[in-house]
C-alpha positions as CSV (number, residue, x, y, z in Angstrom):
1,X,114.9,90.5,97.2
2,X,113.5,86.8,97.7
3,X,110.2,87.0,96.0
4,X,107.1,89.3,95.3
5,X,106.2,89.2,98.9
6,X,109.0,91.5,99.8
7,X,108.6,93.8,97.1
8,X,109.3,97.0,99.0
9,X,106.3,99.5,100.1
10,X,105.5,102.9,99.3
11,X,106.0,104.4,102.9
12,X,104.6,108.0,101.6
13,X,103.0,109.8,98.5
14,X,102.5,113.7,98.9
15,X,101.1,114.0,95.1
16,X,97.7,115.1,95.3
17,X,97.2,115.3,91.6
18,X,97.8,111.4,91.2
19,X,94.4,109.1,90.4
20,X,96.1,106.4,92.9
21,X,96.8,108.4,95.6
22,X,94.3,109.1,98.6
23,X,95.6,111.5,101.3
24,X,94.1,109.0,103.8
25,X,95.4,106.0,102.9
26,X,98.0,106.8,100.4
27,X,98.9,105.2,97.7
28,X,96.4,102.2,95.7
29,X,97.8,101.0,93.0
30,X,99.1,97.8,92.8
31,X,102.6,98.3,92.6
32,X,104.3,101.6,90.6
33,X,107.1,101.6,88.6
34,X,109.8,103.7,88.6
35,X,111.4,105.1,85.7
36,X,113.8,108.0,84.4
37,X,113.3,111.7,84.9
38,X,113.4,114.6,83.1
39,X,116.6,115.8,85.3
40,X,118.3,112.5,85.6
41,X,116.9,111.4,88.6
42,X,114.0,108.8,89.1
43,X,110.3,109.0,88.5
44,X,107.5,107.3,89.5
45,X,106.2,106.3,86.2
46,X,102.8,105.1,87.2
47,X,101.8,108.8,88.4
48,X,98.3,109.7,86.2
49,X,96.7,112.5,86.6
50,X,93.1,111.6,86.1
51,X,90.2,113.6,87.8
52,X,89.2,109.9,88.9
53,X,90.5,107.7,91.1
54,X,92.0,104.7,90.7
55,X,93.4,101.5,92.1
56,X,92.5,99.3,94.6
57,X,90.5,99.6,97.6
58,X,92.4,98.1,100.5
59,X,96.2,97.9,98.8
60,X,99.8,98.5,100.3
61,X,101.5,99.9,97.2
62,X,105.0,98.3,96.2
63,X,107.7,99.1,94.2
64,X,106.8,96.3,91.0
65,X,110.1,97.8,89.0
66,X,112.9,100.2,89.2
67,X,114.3,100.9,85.6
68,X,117.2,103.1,87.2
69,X,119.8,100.3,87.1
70,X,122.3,103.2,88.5
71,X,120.5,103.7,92.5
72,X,121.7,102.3,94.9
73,X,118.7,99.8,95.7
74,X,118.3,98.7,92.2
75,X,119.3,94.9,91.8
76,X,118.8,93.2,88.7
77,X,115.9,96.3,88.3
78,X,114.2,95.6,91.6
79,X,114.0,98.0,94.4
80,X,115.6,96.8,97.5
81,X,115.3,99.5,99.5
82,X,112.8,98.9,102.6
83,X,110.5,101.4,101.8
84,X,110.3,104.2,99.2
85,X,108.7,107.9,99.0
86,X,107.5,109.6,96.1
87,X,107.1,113.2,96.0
88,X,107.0,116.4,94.2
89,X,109.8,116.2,91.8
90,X,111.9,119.2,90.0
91,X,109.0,120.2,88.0
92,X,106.5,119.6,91.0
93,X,103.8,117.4,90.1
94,X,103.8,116.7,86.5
95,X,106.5,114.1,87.5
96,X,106.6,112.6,90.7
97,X,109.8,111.8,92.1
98,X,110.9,108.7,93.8
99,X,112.5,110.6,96.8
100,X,114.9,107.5,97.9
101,X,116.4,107.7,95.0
102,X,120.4,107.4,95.8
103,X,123.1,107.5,92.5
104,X,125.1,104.6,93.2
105,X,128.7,105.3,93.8
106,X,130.9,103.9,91.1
């Protein structure tokens, strides 16, 4: 990754119960982070489930931070994968998961 500029997007959010997400724009925040999950895997640790919403109004979420240092598109705990998509993870919506999430082969 050269610089903020190509901090990689959120392609797709299904999680309805998120305060940043709007069905018909997806998601507004600023740029998530992702972070560890209850069953190993990655979370997106900016999910808040708030009954308002939040963000910004005309926004193309990015990835801001990744702290799994083992996927495959974390370097030096940036995401550089093209695009991500968060999405219901194991426990559904209480936390998201980063669905691009790839262990990274030793």
């Amino acid at each position: 990754m050269a610089d903020v500029l190509d901090m990689p997007h959120i392609g797709s959010c299904t999680i309805d119960a998120c305060s940043y997400n709007d069905h018909s724009a997806g998601c507004h925040a600023g740029a998530i982070t992702v972070i560890d999950a209850p069953d190993g895997g990655a979370s997106c640790g900016t999910f808040i489930p708030l009954s308002i919403k939040g963000g910004l109004d005309k926004v193309v979420a990015e990835v801001g931070a990744c702290h799994r240092a083992e996927c495959a598109h974390n370097s030096q705990l940036e995401c550089a994968a093209s695009a991500v998509r968060i999405g219901a993870g194991p426990d559904n919506e209480a936390h998201p998961g980063c669905l691009t999430f790839e262990k990274r082969i030793a």
